[in-house]
N, CA and C atoms as an extended XYZ file, in Angstrom:
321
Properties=species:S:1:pos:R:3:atomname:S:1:resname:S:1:resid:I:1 pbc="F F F"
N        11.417        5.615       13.545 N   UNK     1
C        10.201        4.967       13.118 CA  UNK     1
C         9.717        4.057       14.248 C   UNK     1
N         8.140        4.052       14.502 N   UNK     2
C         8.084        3.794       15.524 CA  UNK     2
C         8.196        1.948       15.391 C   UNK     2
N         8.034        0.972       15.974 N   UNK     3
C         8.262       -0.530       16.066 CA  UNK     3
C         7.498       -1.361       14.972 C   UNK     3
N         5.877       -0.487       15.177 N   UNK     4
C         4.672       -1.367       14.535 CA  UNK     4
C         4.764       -0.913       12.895 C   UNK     4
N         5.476        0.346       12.616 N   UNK     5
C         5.420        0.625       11.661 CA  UNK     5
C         6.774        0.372       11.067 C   UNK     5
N         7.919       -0.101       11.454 N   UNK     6
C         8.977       -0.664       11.071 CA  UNK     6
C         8.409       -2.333       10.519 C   UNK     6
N         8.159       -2.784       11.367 N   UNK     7
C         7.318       -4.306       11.141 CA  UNK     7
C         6.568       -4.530        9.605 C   UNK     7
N         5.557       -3.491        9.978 N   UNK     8
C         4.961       -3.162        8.457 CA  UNK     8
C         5.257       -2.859        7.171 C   UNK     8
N         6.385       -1.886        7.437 N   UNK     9
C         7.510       -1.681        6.001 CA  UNK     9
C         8.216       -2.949        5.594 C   UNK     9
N         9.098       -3.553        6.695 N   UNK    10
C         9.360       -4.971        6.682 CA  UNK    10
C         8.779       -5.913        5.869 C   UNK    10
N         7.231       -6.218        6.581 N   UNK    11
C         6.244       -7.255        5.563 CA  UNK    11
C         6.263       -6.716        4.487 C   UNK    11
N         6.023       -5.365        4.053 N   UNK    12
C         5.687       -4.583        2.722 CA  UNK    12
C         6.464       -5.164        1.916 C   UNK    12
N         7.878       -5.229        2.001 N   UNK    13
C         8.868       -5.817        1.311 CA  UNK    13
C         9.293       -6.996        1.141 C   UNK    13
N         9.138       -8.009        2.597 N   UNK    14
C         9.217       -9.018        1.963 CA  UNK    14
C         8.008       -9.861        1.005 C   UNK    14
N         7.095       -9.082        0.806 N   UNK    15
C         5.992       -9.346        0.630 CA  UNK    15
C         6.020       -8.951       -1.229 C   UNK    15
N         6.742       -7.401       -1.318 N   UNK    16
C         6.513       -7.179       -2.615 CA  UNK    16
C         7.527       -7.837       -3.387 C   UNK    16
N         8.690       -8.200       -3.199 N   UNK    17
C         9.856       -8.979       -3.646 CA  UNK    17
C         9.207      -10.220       -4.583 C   UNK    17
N         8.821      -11.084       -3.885 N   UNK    18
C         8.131      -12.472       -4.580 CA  UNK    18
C         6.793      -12.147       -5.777 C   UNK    18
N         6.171      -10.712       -5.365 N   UNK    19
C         5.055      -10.570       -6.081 CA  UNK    19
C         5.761       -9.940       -7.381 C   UNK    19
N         6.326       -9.321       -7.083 N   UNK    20
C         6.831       -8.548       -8.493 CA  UNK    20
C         8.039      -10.074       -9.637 C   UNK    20
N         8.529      -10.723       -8.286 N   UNK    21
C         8.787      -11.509       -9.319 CA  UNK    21
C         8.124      -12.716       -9.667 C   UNK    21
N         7.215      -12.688       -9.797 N   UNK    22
C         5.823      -13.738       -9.787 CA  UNK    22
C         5.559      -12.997      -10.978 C   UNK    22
N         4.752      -11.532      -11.352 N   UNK    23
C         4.212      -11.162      -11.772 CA  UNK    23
C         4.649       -9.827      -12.774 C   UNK    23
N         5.750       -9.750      -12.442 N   UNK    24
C         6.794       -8.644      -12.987 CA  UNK    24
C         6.469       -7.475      -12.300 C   UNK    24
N         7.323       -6.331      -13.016 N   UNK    25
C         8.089       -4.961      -12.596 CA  UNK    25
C         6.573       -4.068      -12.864 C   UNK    25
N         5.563       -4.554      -13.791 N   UNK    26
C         4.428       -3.926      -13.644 CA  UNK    26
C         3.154       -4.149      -12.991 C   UNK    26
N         3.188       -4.701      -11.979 N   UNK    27
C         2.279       -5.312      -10.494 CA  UNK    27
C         1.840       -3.936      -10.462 C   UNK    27
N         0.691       -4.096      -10.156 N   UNK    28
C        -0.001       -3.037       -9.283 CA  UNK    28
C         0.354       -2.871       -7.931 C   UNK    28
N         0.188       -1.722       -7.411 N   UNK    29
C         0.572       -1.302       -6.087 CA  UNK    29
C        -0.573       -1.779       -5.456 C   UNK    29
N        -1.978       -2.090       -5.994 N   UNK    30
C        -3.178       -2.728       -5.088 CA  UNK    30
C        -2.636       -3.779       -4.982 C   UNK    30
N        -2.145       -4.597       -5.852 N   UNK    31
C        -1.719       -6.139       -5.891 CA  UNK    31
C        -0.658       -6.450       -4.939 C   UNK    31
N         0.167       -5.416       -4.817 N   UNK    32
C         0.963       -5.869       -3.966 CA  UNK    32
C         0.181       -5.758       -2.704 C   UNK    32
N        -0.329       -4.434       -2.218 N   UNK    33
C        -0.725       -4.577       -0.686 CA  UNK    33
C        -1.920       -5.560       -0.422 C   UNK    33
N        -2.512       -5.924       -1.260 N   UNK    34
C        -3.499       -7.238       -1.921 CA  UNK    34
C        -2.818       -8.592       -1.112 C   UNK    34
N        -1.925       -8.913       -1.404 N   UNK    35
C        -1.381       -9.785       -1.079 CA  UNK    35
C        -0.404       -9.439        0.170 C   UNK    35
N        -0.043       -8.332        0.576 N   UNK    36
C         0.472       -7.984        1.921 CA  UNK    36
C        -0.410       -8.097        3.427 C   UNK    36
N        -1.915       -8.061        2.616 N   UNK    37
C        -2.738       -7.987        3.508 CA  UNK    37
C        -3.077       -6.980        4.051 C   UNK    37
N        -3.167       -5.661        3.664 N   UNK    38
C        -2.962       -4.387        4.116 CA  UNK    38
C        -3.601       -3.505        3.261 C   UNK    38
N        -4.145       -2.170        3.529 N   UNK    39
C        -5.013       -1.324        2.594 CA  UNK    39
C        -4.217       -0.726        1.501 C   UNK    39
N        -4.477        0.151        0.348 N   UNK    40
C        -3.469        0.425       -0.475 CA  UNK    40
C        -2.895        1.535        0.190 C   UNK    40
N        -3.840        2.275        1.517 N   UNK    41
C        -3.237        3.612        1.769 CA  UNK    41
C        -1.882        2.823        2.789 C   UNK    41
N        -2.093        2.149        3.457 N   UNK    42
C        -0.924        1.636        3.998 CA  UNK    42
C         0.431        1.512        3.445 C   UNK    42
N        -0.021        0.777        2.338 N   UNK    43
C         1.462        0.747        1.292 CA  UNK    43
C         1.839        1.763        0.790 C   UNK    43
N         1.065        2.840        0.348 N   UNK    44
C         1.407        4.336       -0.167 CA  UNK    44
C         2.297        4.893        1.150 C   UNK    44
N         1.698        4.877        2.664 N   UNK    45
C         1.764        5.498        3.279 CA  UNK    45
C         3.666        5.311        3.608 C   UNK    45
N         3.924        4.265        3.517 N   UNK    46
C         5.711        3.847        3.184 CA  UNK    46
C         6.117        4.300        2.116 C   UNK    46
N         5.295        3.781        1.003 N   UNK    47
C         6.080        3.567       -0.300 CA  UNK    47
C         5.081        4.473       -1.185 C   UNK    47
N         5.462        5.732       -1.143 N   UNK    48
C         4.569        6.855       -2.304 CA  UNK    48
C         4.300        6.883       -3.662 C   UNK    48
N         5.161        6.023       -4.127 N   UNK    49
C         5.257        6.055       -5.873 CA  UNK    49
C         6.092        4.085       -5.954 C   UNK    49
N         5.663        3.583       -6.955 N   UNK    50
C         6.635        2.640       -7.439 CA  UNK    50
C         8.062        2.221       -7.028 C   UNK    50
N         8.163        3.481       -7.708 N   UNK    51
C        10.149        3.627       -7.747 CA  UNK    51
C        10.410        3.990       -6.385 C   UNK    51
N         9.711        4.595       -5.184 N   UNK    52
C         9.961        4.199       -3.365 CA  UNK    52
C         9.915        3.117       -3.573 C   UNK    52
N         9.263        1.987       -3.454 N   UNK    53
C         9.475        0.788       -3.529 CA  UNK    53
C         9.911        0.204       -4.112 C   UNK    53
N        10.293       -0.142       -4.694 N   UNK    54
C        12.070       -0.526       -5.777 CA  UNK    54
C        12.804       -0.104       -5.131 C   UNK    54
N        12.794        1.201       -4.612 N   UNK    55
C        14.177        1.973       -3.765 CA  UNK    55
C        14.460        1.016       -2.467 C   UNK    55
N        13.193        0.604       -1.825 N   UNK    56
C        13.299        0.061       -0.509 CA  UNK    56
C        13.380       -1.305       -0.437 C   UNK    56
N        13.441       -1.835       -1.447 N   UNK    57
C        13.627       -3.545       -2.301 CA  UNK    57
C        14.792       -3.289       -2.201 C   UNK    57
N        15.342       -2.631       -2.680 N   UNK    58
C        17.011       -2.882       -3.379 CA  UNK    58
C        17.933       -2.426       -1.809 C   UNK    58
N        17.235       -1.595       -1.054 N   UNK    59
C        18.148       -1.441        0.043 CA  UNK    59
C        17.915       -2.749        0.790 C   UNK    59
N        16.784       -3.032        0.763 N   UNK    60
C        16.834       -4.327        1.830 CA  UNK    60
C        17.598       -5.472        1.128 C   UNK    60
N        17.463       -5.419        0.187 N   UNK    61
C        18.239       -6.972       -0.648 CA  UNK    61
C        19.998       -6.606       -0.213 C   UNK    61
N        20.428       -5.337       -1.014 N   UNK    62
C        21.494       -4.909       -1.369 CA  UNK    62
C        22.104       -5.583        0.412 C   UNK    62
N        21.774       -4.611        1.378 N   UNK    63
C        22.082       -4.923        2.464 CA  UNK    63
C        22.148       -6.546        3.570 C   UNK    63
N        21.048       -7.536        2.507 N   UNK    64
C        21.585       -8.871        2.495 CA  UNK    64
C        22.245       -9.214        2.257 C   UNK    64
N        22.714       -8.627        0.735 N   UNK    65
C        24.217       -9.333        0.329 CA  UNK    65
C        24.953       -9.291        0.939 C   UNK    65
N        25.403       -7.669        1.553 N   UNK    66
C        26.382       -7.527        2.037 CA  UNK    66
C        26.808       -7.828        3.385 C   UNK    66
N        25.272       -8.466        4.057 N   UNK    67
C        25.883       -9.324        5.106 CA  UNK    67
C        26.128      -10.578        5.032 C   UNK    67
N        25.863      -10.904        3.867 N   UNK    68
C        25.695      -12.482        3.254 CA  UNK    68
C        27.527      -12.628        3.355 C   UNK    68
N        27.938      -11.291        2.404 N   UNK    69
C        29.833      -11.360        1.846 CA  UNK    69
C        30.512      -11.405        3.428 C   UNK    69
N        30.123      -10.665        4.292 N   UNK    70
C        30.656      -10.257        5.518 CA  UNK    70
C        30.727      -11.488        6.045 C   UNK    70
N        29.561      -12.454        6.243 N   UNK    71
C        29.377      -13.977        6.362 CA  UNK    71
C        30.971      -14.360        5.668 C   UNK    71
N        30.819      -14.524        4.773 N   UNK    72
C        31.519      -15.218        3.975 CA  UNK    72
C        32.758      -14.858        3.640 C   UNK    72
N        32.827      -13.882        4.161 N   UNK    73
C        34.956      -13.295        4.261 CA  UNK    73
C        35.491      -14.203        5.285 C   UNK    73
N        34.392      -14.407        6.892 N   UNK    74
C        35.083      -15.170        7.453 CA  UNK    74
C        34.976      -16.739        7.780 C   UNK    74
N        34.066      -16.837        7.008 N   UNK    75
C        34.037      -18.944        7.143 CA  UNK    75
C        33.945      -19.320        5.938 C   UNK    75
N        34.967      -19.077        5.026 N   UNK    76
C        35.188      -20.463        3.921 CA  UNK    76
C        36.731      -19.723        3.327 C   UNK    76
N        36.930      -20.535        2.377 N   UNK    77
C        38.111      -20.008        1.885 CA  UNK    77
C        37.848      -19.006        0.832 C   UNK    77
N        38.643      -18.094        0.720 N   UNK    78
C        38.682      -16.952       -0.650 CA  UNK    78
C        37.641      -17.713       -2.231 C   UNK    78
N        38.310      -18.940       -2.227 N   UNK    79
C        37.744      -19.595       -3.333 CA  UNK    79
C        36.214      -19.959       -3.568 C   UNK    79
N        35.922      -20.330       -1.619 N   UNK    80
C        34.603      -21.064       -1.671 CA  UNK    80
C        33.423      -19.842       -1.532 C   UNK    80
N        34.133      -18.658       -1.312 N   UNK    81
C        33.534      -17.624       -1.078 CA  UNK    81
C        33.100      -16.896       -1.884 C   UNK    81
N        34.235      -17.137       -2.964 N   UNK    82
C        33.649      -16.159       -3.900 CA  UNK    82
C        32.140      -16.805       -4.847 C   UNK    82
N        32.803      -18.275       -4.748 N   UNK    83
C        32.225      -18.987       -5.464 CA  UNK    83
C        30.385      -18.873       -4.969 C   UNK    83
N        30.233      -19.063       -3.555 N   UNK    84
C        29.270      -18.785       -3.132 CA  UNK    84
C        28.389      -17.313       -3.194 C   UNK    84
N        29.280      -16.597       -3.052 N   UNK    85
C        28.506      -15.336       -3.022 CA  UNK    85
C        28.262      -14.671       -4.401 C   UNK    85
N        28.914      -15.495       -5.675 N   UNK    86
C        28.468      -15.636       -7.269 CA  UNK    86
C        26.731      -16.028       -7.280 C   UNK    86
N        26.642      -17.258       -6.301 N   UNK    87
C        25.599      -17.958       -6.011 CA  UNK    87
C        24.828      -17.116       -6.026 C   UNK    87
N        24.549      -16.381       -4.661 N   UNK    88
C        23.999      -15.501       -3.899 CA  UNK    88
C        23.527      -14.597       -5.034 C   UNK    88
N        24.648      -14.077       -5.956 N   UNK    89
C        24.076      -12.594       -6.404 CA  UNK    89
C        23.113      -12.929       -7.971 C   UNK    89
N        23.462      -14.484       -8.532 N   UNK    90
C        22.775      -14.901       -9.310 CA  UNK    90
C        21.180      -15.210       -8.802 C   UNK    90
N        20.904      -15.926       -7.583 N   UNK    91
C        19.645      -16.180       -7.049 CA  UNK    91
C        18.916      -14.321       -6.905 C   UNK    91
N        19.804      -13.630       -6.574 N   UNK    92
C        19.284      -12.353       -6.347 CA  UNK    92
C        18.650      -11.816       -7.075 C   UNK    92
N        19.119      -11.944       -8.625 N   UNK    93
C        19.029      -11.807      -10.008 CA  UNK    93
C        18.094      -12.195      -10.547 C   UNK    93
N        17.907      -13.721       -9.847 N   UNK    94
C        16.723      -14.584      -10.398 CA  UNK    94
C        15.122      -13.902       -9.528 C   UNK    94
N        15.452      -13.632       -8.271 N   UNK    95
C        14.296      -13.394       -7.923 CA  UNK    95
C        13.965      -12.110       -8.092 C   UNK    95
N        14.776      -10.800       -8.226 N   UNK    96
C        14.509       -9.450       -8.456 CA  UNK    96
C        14.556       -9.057      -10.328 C   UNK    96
N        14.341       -9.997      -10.725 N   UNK    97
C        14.416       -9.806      -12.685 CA  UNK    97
C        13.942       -8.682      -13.048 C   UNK    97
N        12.310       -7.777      -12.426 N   UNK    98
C        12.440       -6.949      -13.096 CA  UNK    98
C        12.680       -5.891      -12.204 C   UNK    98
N        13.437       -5.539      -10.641 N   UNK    99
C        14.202       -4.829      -10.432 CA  UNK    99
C        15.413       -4.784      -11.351 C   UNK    99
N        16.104       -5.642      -11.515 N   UNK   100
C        17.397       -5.368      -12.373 CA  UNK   100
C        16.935       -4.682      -13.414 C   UNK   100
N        16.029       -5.120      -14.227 N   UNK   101
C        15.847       -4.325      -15.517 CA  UNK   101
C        15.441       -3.286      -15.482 C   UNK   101
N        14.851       -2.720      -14.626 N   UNK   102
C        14.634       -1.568      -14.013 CA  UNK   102
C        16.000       -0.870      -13.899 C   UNK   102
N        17.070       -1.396      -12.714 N   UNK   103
C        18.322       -0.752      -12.544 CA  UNK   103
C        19.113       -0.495      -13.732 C   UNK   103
N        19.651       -1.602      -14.709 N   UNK   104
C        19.463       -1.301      -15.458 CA  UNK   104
C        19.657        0.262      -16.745 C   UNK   104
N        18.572       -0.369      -16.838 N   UNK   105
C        17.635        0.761      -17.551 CA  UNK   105
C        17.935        2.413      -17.242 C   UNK   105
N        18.235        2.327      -16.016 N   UNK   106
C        18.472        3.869      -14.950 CA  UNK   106
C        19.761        4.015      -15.079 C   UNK   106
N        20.811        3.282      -15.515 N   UNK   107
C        21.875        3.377      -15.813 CA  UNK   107
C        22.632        3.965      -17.152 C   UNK   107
């Protein structure tokens, strides 16, 4: 993927994360690129359907955590770690509400 369009998927997401949980799991796809700053064909042009984007939410989050734990295997103790990265996956929770219910749901 070329740089400018890596960048763009990037914003797409950090962009749709806060909107969907602002506004829930049924945001419009105008609304999101609305607020991305970007045309709707732009956001289609990444994210084709909804559930692409949910897909590409959850990889980018998922893959925070897990550098968040990787963080955190090696600077604190077993205890403070776990304790923290409880933190972590509750705030995750809080801000992706209706991804989870979504996941969920698919389960």
């Amino acid at each position: 993927m070329r740089v400018d369009a890596q960048r763009n998927r990037d914003h797409l997401l950090a962009v749709a994360g806060p909107v969907i949980a602002e506004q829930g799991i049924d945001v419009s796809m105008r609304d999101i690129a609305r607020r991305a700053g970007v045309g709707l064909a732009t956001l289609l042009r990444h994210f084709p359907t909804r559930e692409a984007l949910l897909e590409g939410l959850l990889h980018a989050s998922f893959g925070d955590l897990t550098t968040r734990a990787s963080e955190l295997e090696t600077a604190h103790t077993a205890e403070d770690a776990l304790v923290s990265w409880v933190r972590d996956c509750v705030a995750w929770t809080t801000e992706y509400r209706g991804v989870t219910v979504l996941m969920a749901a698919a389960i």
